[in-house]
N, CA and C of each residue as an Amber inpcrd file, in Angstrom:
protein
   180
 -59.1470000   5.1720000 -70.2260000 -59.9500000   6.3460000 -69.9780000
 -59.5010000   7.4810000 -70.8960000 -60.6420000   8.6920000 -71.1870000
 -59.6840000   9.3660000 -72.5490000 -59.3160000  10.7080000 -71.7080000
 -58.7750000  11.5580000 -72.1840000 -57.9320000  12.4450000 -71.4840000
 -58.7280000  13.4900000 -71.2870000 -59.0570000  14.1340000 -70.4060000
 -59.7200000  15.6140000 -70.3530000 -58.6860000  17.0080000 -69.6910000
 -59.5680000  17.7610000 -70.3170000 -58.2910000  19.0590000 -69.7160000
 -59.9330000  19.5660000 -68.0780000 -60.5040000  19.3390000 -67.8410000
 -61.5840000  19.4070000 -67.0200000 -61.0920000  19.0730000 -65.5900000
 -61.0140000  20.3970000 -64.7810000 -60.7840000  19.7360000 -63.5000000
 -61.6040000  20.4970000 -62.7780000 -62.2780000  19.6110000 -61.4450000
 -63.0990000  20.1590000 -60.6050000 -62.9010000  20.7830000 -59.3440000
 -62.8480000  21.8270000 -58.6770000 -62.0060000  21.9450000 -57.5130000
 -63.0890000  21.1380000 -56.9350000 -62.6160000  21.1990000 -55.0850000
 -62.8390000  20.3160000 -54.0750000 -63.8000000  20.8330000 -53.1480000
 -64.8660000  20.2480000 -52.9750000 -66.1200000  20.9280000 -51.6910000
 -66.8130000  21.5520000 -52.7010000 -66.8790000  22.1050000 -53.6660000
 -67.8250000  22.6570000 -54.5660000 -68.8340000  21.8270000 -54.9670000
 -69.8000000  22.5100000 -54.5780000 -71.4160000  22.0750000 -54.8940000
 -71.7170000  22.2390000 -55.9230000 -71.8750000  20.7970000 -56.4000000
 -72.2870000  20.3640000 -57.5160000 -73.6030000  19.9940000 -57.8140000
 -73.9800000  19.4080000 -58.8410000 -75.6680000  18.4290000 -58.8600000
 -74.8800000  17.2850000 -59.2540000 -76.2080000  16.1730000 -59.3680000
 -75.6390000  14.8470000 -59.7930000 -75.4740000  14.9290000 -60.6190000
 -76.6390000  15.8550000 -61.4770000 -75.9540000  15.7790000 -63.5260000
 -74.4180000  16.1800000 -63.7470000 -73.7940000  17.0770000 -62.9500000
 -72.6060000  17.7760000 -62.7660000 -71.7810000  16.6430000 -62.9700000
 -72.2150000  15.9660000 -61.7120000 -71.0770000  14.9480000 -61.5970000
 -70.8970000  13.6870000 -62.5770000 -72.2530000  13.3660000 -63.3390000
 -72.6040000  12.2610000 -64.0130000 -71.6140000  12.7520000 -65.4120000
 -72.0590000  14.2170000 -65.8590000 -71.6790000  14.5370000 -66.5370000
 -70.2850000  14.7790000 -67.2280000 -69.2370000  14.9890000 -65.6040000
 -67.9720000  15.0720000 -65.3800000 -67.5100000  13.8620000 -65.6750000
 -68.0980000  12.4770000 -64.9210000 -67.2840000  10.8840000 -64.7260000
 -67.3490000  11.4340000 -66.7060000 -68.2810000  11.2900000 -66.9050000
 -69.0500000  10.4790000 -68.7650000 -67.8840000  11.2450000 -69.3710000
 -67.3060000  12.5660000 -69.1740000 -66.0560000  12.6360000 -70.1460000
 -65.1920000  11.9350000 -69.8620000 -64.6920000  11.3870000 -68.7570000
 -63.4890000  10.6160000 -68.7630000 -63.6970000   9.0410000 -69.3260000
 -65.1010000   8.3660000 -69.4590000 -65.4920000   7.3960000 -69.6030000
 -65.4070000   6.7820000 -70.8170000 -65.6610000   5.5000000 -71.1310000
 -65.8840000   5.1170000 -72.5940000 -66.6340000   4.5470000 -73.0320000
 -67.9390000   4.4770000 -71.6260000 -69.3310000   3.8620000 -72.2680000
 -70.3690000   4.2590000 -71.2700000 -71.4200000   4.3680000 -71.2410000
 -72.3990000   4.2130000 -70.1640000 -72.1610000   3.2260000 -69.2780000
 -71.4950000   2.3790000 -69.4610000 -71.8680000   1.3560000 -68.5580000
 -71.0310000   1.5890000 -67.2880000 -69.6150000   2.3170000 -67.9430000
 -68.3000000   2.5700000 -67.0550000 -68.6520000   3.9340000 -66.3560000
 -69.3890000   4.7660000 -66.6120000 -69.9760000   5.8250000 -66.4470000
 -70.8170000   5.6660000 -64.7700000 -71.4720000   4.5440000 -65.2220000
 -72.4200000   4.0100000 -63.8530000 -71.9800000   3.4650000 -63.2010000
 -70.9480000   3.0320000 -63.2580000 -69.7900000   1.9440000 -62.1960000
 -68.8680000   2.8070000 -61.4660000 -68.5200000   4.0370000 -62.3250000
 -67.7560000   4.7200000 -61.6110000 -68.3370000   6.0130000 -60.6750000
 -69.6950000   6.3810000 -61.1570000 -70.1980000   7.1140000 -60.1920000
 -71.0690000   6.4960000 -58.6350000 -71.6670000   4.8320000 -58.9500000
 -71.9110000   4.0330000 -58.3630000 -70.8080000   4.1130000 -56.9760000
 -69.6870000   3.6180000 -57.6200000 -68.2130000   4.0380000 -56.6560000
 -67.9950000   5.0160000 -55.7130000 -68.6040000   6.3060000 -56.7670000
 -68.3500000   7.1980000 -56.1700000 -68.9750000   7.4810000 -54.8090000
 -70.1360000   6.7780000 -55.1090000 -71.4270000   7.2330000 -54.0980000
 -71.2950000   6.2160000 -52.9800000 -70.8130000   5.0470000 -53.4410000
 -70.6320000   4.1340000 -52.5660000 -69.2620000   4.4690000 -51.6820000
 -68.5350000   4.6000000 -52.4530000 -67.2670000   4.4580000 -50.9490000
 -67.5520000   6.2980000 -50.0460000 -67.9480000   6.7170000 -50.7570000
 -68.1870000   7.9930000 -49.6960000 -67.5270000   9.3230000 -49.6870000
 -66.7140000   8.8330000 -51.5130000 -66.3930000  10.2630000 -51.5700000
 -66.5610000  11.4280000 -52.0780000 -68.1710000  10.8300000 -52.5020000
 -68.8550000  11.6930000 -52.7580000 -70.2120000  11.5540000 -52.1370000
 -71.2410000  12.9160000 -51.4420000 -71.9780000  12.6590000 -50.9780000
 -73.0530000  13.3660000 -51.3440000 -74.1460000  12.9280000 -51.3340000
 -75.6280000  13.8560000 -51.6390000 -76.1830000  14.7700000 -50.8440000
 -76.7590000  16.0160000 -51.3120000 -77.4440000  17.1260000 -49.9660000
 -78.4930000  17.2970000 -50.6280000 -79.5840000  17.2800000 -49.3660000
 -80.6690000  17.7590000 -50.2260000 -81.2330000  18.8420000 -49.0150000
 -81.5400000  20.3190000 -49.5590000 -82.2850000  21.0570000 -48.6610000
 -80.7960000  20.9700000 -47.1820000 -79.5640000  21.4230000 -47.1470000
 -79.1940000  21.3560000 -46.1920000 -78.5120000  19.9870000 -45.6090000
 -79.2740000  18.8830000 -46.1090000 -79.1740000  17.5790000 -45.2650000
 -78.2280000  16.6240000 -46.2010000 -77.5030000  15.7210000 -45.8660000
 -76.8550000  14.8860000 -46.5070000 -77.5480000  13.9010000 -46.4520000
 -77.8220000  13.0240000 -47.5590000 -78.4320000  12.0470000 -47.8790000
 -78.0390000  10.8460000 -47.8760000 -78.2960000   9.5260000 -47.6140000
 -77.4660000   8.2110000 -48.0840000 -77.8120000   7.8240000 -49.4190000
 -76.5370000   7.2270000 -50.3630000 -77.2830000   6.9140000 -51.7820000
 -76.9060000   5.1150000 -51.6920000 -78.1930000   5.0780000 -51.8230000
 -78.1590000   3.4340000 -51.7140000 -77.7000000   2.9160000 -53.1930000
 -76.8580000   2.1050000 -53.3160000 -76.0090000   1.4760000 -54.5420000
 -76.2510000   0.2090000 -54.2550000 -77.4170000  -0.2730000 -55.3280000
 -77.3350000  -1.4990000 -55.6890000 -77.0110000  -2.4760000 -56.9880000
């Protein structure tokens, strides 16, 4: 993974581009990019809001 000086604090509301955008610097391809935000969404430690509401992100 390549090194970033980029750190995000914690509970801060983000968008998905935010976050897509954040994994893709540490990444070294698209592909690792989608596996690791996939992850993200899947184990739950990261979660979606829309309008107030938390969302489920289905990872298939």
């Amino acid at each position: 993974m390549k090194q970033t000086n980029q750190i995000l604090k914690p509970r801060q509301k983000l968008s998905l581009g935010d976050l897509i955008f954040a994994v893709s610097s540490c990444t070294k391809n698209t592909k690792e990019t989608v596996a690791a935000v996939a992850d993200l969404l899947g184990s739950g430690q990261v979660r979606l809001e829309s309008n107030g509401h938390f969302t489920r992100a289905r990872v298939c």
